[in-house]
BAPA-141311 format. One line per 8 residues: number of its first residue (from 1); their letters; for each residue x, y, z of C-alpha. Coordinates in nm, 2 decimals, always signed. Layout:
# BAPA-141311
NUM	A	X,Y,Z; ...
# end
This chain:
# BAPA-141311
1	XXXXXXXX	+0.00,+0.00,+0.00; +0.30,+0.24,-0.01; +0.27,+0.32,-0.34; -0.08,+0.43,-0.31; -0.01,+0.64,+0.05; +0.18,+0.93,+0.01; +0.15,+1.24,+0.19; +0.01,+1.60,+0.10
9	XXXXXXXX	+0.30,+1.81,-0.08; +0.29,+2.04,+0.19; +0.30,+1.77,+0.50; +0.59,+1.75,+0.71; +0.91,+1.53,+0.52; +0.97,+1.38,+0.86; +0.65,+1.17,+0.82; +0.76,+0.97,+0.51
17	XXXXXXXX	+0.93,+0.70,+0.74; +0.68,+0.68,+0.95; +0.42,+0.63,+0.63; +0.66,+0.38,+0.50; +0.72,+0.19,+0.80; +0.30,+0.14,+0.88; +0.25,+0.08,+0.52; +0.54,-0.09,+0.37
25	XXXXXXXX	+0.40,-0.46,+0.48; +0.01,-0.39,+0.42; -0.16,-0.52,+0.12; -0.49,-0.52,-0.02; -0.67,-0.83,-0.11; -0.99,-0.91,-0.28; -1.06,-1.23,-0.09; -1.01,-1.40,+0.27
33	XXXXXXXX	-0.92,-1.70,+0.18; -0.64,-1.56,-0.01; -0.57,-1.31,+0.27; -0.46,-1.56,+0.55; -0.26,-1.76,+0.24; -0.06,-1.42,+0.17; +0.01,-1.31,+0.53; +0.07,-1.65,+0.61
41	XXXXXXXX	+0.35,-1.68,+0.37; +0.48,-1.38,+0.27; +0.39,-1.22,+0.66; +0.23,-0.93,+0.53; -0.08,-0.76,+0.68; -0.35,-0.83,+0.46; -0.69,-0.57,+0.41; -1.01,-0.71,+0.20
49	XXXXXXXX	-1.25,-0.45,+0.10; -1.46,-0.55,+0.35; -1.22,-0.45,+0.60; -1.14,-0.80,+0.76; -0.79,-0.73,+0.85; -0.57,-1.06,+0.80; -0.22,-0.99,+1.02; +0.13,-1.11,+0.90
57	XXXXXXXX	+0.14,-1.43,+1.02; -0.21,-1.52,+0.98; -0.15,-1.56,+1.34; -0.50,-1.31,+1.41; -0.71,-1.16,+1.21; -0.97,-0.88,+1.27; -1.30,-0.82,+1.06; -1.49,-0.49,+1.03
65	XXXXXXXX	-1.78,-0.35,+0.86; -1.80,-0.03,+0.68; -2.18,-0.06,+0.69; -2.16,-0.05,+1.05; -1.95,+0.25,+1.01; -2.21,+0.44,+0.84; -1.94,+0.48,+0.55; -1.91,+0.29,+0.22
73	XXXXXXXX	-1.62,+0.14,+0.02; -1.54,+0.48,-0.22; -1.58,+0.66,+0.09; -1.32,+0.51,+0.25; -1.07,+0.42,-0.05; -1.10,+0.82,-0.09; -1.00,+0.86,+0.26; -0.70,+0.66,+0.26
81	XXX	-0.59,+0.86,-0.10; -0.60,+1.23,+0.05; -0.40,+1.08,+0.36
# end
């Protein structure tokens, strides 16, 4: 997800590590199955876009709902862009 994160042009430089360093090891993943196979293997932290969280390892994962949330998925693909 590094590739997709980057900061606002006029953010503060210092942040970059700390963006690379949370986002360097996350990837996003259509399906669960497949999540616990790629975090398992690879130990990645793995995101579906139903927000079940998968974490490297495949040692726990987390699940979420945006409907609970009261948000939907463009909604919250837009968030994570202006971050």
């Amino acid at each position: 997800m590094s590739d997709f994160v980057k900061l606002k042009p006029e953010a503060d430089r210092r942040l970059e590590t700390l963006v690379h360093n949370i986002f360097s090891k996350v990837v996003l993943v259509k399906e669960y199955s497949r999540a616990l196979q790629i975090a398992k293997e690879f130990k990645l932290t793995c995101v579906t876009p139903d927000l079940q969280v998968v974490y490297a390892g495949a040692f726990i994962t987390k699940v979420g709902s945006a409907r609970m949330q009261g948000d939907n998925r463009v909604s919250l693909y837009q968030r994570i862009f202006q971050l």
